[in-house]
PDB file of N, CA, C and O in Angstrom:
ATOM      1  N   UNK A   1       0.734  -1.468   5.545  1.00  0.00           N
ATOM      2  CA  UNK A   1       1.472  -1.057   4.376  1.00  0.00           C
ATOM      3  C   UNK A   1       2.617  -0.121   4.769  1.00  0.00           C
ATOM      4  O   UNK A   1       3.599  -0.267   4.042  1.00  0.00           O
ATOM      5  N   UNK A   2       2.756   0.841   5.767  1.00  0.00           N
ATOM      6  CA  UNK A   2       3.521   1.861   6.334  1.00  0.00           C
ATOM      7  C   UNK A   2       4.950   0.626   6.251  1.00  0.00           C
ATOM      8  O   UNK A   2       5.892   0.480   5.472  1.00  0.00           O
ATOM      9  N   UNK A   3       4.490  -0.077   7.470  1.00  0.00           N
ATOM     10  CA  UNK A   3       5.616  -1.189   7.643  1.00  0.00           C
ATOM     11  C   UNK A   3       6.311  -1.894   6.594  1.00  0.00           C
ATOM     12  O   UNK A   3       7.470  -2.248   6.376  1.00  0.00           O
ATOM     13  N   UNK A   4       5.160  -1.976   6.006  1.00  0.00           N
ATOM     14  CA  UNK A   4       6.359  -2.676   4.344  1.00  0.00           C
ATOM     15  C   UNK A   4       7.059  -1.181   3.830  1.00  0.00           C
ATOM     16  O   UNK A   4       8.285  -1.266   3.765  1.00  0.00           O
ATOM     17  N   UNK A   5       6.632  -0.138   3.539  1.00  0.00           N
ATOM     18  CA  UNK A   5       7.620   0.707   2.963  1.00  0.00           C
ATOM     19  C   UNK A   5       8.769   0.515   4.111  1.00  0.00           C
ATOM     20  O   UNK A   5       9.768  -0.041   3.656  1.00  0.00           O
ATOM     21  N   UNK A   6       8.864   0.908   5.733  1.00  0.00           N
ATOM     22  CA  UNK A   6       9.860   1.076   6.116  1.00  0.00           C
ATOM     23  C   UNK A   6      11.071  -0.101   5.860  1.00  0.00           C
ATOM     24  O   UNK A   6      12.273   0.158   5.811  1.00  0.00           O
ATOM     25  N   UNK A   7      10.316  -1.791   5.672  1.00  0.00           N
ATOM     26  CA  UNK A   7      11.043  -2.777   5.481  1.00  0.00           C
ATOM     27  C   UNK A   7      11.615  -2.327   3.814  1.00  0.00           C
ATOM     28  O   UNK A   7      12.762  -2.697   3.561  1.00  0.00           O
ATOM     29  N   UNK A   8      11.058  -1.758   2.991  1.00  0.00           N
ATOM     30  CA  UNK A   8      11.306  -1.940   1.506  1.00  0.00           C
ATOM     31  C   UNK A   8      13.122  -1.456   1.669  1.00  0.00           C
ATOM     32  O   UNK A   8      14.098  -2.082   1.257  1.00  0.00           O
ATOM     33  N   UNK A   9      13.084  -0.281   2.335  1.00  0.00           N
ATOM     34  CA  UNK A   9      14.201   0.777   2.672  1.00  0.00           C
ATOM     35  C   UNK A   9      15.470   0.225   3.238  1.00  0.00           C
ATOM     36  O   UNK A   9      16.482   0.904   3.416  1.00  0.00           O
ATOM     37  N   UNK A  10      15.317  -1.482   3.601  1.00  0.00           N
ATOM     38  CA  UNK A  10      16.305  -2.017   4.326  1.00  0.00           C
ATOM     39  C   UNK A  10      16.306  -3.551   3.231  1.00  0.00           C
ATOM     40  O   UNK A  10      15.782  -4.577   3.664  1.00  0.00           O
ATOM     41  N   UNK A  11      17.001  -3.516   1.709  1.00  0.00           N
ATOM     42  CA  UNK A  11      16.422  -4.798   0.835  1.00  0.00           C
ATOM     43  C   UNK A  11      17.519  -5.590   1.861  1.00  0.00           C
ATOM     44  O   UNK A  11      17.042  -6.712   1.693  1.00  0.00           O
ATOM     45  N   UNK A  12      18.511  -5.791   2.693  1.00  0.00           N
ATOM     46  CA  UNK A  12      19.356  -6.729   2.971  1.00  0.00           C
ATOM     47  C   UNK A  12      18.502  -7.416   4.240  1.00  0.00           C
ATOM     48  O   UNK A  12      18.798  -8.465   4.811  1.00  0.00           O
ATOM     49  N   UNK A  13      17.508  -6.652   4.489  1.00  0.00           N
ATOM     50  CA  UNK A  13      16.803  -7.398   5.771  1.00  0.00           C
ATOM     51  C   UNK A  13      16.378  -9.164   4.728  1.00  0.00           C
ATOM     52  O   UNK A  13      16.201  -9.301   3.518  1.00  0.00           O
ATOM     53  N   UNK A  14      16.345 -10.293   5.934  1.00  0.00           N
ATOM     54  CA  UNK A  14      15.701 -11.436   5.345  1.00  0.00           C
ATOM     55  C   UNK A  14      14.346 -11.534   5.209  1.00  0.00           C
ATOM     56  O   UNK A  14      13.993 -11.815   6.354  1.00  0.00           O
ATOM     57  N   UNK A  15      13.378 -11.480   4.542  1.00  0.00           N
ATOM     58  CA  UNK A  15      11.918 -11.189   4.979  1.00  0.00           C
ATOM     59  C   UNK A  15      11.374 -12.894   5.784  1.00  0.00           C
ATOM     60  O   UNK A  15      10.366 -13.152   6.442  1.00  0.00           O
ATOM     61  N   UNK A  16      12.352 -13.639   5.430  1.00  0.00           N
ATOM     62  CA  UNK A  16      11.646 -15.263   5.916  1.00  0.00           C
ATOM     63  C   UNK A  16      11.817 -15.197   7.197  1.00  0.00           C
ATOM     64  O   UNK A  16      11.366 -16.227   7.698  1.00  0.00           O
ATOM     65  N   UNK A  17      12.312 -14.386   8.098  1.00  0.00           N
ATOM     66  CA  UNK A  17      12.514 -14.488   9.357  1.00  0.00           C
ATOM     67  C   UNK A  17      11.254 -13.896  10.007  1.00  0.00           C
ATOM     68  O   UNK A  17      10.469 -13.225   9.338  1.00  0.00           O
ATOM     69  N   UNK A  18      11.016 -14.208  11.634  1.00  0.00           N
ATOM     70  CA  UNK A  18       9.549 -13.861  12.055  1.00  0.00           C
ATOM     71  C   UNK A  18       9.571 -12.206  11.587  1.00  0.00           C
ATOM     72  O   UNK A  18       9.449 -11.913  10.398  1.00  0.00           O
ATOM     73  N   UNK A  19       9.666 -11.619  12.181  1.00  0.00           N
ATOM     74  CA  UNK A  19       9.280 -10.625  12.771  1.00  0.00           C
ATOM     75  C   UNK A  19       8.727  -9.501  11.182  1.00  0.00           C
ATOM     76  O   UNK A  19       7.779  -8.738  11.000  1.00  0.00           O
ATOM     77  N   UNK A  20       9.700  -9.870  10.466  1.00  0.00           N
ATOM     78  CA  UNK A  20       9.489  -9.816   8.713  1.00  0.00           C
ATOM     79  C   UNK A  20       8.230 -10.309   8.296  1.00  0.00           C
ATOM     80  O   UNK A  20       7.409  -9.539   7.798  1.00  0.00           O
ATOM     81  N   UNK A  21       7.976 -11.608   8.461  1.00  0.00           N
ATOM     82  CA  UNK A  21       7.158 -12.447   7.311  1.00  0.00           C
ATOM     83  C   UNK A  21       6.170 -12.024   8.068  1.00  0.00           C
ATOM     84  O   UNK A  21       5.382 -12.384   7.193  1.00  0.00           O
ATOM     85  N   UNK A  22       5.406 -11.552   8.959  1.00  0.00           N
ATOM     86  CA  UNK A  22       4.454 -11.361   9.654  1.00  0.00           C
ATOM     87  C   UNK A  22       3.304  -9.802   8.669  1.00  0.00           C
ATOM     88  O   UNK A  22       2.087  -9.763   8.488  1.00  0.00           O
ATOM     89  N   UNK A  23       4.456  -8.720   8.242  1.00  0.00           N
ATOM     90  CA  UNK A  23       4.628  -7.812   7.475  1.00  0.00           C
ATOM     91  C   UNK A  23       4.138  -8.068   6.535  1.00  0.00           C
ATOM     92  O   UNK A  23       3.091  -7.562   6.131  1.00  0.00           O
ATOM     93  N   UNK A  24       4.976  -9.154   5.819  1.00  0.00           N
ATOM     94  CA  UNK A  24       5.693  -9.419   4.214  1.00  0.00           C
ATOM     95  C   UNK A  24       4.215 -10.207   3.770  1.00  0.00           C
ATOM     96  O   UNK A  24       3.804  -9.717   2.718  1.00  0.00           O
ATOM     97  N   UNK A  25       3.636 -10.906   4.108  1.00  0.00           N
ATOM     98  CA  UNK A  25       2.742 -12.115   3.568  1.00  0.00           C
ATOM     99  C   UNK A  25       1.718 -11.570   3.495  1.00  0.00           C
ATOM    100  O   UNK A  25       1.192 -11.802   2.406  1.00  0.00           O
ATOM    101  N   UNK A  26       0.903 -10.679   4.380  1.00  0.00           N
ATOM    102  CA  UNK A  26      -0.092 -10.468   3.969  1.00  0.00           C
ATOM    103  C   UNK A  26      -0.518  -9.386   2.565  1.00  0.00           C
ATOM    104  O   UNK A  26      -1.474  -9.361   1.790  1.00  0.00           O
ATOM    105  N   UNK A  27       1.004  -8.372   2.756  1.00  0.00           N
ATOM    106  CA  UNK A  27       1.065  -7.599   1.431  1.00  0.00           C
ATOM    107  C   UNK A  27       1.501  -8.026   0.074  1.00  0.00           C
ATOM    108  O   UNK A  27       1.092  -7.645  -1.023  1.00  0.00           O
ATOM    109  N   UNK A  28       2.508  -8.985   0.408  1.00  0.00           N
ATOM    110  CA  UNK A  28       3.038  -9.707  -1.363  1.00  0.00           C
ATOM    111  C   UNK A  28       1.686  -9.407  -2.426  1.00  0.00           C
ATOM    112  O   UNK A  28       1.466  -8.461  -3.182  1.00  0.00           O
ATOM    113  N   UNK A  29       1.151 -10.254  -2.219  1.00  0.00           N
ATOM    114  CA  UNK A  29      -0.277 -10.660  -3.348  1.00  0.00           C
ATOM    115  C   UNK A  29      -0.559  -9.031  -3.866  1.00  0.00           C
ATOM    116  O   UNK A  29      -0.461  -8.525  -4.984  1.00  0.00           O
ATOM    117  N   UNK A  30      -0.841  -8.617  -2.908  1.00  0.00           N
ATOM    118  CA  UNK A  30      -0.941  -6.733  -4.000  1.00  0.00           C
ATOM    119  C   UNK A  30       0.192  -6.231  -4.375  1.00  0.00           C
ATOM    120  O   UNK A  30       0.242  -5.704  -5.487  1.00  0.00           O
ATOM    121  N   UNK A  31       1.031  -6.263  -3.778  1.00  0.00           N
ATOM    122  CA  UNK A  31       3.033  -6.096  -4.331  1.00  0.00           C
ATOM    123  C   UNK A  31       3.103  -6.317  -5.468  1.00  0.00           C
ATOM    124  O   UNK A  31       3.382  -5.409  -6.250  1.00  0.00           O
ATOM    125  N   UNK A  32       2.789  -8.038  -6.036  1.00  0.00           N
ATOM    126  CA  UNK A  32       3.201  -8.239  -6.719  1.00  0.00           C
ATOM    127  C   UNK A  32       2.606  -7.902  -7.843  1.00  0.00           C
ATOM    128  O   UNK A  32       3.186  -8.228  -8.879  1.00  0.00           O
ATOM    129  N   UNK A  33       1.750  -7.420  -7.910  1.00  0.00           N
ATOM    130  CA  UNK A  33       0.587  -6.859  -8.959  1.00  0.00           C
ATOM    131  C   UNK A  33       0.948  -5.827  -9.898  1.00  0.00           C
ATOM    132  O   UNK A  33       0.805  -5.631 -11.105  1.00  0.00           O
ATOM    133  N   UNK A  34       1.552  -5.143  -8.756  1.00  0.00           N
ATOM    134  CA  UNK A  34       2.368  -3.697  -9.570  1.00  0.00           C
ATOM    135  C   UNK A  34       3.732  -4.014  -9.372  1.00  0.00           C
ATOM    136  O   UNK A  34       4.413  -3.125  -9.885  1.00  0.00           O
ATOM    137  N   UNK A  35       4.447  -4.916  -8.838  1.00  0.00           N
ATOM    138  CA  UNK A  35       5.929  -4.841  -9.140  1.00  0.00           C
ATOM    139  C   UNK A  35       6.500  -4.865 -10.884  1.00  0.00           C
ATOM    140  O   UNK A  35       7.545  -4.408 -11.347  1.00  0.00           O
ATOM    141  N   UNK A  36       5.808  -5.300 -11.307  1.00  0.00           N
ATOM    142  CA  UNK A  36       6.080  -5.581 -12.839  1.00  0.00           C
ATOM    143  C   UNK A  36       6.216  -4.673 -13.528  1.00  0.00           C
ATOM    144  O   UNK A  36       7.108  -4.611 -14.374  1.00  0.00           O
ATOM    145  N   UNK A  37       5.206  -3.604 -13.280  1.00  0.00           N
ATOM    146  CA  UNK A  37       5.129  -2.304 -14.288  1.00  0.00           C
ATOM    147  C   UNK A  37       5.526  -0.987 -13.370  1.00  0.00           C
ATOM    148  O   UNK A  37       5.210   0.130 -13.781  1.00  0.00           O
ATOM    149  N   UNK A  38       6.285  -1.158 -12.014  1.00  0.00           N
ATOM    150  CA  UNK A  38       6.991   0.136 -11.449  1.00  0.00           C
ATOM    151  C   UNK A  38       8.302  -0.332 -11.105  1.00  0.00           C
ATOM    152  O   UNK A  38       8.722  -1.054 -10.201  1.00  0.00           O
ATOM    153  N   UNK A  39       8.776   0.202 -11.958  1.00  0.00           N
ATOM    154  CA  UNK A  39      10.588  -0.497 -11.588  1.00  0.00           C
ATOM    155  C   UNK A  39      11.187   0.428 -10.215  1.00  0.00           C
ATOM    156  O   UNK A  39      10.731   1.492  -9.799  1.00  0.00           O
ATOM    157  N   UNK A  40      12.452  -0.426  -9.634  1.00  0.00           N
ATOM    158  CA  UNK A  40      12.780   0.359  -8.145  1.00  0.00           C
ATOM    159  C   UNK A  40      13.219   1.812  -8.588  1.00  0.00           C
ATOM    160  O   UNK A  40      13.093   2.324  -9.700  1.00  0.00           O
ATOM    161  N   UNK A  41      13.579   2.162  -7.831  1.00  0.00           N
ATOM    162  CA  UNK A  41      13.982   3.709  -7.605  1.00  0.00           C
ATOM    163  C   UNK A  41      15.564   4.002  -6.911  1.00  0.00           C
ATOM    164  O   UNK A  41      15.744   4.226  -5.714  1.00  0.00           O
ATOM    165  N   UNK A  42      16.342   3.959  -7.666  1.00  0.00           N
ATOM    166  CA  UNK A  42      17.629   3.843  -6.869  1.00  0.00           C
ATOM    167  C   UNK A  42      18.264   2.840  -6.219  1.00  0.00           C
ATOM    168  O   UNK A  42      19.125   2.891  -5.340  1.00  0.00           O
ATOM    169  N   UNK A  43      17.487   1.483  -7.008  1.00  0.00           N
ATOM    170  CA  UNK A  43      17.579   0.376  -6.106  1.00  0.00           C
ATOM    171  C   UNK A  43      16.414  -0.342  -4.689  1.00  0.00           C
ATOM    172  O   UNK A  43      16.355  -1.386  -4.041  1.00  0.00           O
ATOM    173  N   UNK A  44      15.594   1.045  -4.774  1.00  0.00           N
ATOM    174  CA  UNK A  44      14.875   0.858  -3.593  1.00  0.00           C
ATOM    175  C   UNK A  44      13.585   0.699  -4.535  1.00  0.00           C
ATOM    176  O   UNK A  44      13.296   1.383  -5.517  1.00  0.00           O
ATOM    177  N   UNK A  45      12.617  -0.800  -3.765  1.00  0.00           N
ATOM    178  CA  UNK A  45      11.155  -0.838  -4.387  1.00  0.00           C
ATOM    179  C   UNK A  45      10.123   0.052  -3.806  1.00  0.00           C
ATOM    180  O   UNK A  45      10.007   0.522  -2.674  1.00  0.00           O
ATOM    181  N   UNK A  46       9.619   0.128  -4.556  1.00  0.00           N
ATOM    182  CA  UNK A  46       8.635   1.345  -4.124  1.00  0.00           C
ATOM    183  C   UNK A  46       7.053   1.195  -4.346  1.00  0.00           C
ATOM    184  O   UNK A  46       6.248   2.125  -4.390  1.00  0.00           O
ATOM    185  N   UNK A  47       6.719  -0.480  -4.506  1.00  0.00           N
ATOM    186  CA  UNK A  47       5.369  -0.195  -5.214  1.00  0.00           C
ATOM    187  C   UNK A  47       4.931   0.014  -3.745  1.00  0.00           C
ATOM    188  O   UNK A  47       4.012   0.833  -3.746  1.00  0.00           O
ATOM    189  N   UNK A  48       5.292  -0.499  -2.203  1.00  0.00           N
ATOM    190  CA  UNK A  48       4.539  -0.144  -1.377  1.00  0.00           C
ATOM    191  C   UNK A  48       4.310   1.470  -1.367  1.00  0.00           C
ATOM    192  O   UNK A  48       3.208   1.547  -0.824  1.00  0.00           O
ATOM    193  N   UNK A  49       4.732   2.836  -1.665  1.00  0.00           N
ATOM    194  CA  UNK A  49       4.670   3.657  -1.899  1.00  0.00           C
ATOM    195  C   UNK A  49       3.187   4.087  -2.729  1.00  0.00           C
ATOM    196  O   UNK A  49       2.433   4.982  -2.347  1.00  0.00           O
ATOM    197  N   UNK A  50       2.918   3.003  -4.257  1.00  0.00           N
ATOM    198  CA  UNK A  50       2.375   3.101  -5.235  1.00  0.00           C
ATOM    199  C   UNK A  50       0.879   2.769  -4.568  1.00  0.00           C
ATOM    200  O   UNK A  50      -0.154   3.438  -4.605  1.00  0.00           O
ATOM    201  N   UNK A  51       1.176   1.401  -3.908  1.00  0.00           N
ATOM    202  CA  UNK A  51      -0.539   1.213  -2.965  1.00  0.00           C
ATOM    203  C   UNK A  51      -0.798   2.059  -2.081  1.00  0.00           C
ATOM    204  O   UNK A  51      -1.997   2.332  -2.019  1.00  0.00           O
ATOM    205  N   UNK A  52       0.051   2.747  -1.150  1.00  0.00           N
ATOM    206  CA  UNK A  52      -0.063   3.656  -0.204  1.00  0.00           C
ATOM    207  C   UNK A  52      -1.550   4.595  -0.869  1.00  0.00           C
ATOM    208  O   UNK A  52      -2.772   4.574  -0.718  1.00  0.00           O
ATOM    209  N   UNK A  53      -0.373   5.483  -1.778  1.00  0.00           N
ATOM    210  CA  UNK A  53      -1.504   6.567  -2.805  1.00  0.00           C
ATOM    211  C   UNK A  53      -2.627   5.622  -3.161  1.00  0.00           C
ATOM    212  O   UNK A  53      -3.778   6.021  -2.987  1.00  0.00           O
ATOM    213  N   UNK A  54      -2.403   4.354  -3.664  1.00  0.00           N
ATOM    214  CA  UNK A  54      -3.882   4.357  -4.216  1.00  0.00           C
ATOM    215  C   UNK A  54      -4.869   4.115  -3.215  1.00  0.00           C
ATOM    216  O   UNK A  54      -5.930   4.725  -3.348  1.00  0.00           O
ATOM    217  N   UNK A  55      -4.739   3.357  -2.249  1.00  0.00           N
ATOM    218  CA  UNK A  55      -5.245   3.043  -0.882  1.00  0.00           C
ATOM    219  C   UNK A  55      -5.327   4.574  -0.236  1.00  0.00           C
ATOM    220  O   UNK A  55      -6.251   4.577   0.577  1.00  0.00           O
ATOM    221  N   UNK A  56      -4.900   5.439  -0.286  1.00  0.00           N
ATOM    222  CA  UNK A  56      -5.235   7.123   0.440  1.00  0.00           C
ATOM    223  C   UNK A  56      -5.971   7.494  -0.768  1.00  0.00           C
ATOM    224  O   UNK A  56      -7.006   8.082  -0.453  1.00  0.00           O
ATOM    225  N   UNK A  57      -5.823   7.368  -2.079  1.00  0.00           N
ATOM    226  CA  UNK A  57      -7.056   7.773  -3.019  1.00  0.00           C
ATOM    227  C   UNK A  57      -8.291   7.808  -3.102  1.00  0.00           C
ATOM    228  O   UNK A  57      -9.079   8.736  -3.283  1.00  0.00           O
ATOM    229  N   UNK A  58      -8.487   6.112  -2.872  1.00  0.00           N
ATOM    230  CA  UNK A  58      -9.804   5.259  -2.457  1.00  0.00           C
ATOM    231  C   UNK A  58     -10.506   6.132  -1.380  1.00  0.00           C
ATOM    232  O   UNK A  58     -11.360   6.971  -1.668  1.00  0.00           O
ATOM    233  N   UNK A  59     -10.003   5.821   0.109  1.00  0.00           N
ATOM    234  CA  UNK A  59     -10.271   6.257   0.875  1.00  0.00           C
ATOM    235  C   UNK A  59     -10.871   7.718   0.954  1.00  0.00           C
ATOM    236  O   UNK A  59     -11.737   7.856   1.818  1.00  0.00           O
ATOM    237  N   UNK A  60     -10.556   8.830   0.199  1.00  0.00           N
ATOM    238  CA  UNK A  60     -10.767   9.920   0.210  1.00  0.00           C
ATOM    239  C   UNK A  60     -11.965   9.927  -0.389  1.00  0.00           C
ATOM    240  O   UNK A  60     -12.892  10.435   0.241  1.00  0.00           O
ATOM    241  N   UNK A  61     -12.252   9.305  -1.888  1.00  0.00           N
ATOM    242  CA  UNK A  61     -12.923   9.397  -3.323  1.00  0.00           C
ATOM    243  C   UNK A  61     -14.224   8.565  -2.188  1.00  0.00           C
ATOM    244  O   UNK A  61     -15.357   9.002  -1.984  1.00  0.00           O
ATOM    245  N   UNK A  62     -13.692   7.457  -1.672  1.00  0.00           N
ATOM    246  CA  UNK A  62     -15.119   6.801  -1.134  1.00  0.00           C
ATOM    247  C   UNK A  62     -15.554   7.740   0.485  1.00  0.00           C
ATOM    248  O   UNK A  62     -16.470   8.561   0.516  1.00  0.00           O
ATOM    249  N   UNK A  63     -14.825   7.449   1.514  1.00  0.00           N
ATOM    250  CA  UNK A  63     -15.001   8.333   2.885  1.00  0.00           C
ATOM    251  C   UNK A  63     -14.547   9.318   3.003  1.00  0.00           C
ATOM    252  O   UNK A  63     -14.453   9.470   4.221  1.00  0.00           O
ATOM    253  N   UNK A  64     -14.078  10.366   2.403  1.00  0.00           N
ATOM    254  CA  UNK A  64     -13.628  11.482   2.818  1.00  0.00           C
ATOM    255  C   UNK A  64     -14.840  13.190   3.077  1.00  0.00           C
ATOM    256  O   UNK A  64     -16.052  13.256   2.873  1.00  0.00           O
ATOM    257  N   UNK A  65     -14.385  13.731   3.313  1.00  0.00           N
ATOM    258  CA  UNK A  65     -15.406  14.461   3.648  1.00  0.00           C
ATOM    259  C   UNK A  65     -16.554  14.751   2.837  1.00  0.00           C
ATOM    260  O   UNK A  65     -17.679  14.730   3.337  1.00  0.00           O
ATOM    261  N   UNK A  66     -16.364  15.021   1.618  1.00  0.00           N
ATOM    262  CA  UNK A  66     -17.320  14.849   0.249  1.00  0.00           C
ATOM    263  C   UNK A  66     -17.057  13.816  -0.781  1.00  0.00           C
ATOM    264  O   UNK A  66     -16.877  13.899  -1.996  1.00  0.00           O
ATOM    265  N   UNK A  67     -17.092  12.647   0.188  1.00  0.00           N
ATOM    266  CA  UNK A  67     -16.748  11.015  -0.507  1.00  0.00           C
ATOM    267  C   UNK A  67     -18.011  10.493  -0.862  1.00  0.00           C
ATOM    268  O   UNK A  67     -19.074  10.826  -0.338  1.00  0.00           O
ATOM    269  N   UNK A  68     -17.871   9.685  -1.745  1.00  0.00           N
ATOM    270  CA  UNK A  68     -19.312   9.398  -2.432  1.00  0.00           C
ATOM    271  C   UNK A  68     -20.383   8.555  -1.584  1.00  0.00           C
ATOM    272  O   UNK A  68     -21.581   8.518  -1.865  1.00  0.00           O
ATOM    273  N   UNK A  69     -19.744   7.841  -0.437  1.00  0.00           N
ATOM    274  CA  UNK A  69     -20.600   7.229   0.374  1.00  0.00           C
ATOM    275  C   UNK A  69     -21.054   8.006   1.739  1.00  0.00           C
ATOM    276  O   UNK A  69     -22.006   7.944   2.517  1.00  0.00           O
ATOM    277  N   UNK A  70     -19.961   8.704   1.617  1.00  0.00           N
ATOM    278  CA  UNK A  70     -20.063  10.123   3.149  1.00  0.00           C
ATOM    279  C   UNK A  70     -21.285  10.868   2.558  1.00  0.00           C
ATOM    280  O   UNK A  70     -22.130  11.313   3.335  1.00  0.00           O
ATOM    281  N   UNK A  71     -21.423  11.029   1.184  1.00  0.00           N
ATOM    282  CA  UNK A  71     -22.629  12.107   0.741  1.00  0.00           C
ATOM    283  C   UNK A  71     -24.023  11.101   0.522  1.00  0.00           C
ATOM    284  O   UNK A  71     -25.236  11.293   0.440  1.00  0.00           O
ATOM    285  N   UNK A  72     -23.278  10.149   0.487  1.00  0.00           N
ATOM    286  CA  UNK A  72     -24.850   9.096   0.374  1.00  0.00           C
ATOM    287  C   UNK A  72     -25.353   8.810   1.621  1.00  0.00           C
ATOM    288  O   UNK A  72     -26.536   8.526   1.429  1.00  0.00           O
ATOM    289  N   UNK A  73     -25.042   8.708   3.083  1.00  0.00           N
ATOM    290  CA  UNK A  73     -25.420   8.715   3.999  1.00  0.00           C
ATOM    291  C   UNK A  73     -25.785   9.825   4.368  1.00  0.00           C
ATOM    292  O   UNK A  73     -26.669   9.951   5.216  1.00  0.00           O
ATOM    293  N   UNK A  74     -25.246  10.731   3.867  1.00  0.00           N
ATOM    294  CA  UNK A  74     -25.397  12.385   4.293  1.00  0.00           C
ATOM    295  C   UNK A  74     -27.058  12.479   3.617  1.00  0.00           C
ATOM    296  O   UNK A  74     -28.136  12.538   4.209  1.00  0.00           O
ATOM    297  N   UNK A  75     -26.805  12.466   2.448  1.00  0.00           N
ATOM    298  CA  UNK A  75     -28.082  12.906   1.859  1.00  0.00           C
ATOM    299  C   UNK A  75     -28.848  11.879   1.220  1.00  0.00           C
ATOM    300  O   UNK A  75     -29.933  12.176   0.721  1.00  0.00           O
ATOM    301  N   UNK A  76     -28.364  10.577   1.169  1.00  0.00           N
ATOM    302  CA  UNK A  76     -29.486   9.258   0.967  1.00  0.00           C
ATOM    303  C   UNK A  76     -29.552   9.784  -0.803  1.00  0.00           C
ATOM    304  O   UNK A  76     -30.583   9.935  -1.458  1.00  0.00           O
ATOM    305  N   UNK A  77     -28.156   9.984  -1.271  1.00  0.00           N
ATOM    306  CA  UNK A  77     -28.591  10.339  -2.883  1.00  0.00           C
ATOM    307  C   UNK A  77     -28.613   8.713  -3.155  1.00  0.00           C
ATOM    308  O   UNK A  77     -28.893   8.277  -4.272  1.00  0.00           O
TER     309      UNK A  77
END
């Protein structure tokens, strides 16, 4: 996802070319999920930004140090 924001930052890049679509394909399908309801930002898209946070949200809420599965292994609640 890092890589798609840095590609988002360059819209004149072609994404059909290799080194792009390699990036581009496996993220579209969640892209496009929220492209609809977060409009760009100066011209620049930003939902990779929008999964970033929610994907670092997750991560915290489920594995993070007092994450709900970190405390369930911890303490077998």
């Amino acid at each position: 996802m890092l890589c798609r924001i840095v590609l988002s930052w360059y819209p004149s890049a072609n994404i059909n070319e290799v080194p792009f679509n390699i990036v581009v394909w496996p993220t579209e399908p969640l892209l496009r999920l929220v492209r609809g309801s977060v409009p760009p930002a100066f011209g620049v898209d930003i939902t990779p930004v929008v999964w970033l946070g929610i994907f670092s949200f997750m991560n915290e809420i489920l594995l993070g140090q007092q994450g709900l599965l970190t405390m369930k292994m911890k303490y077998g609640i």
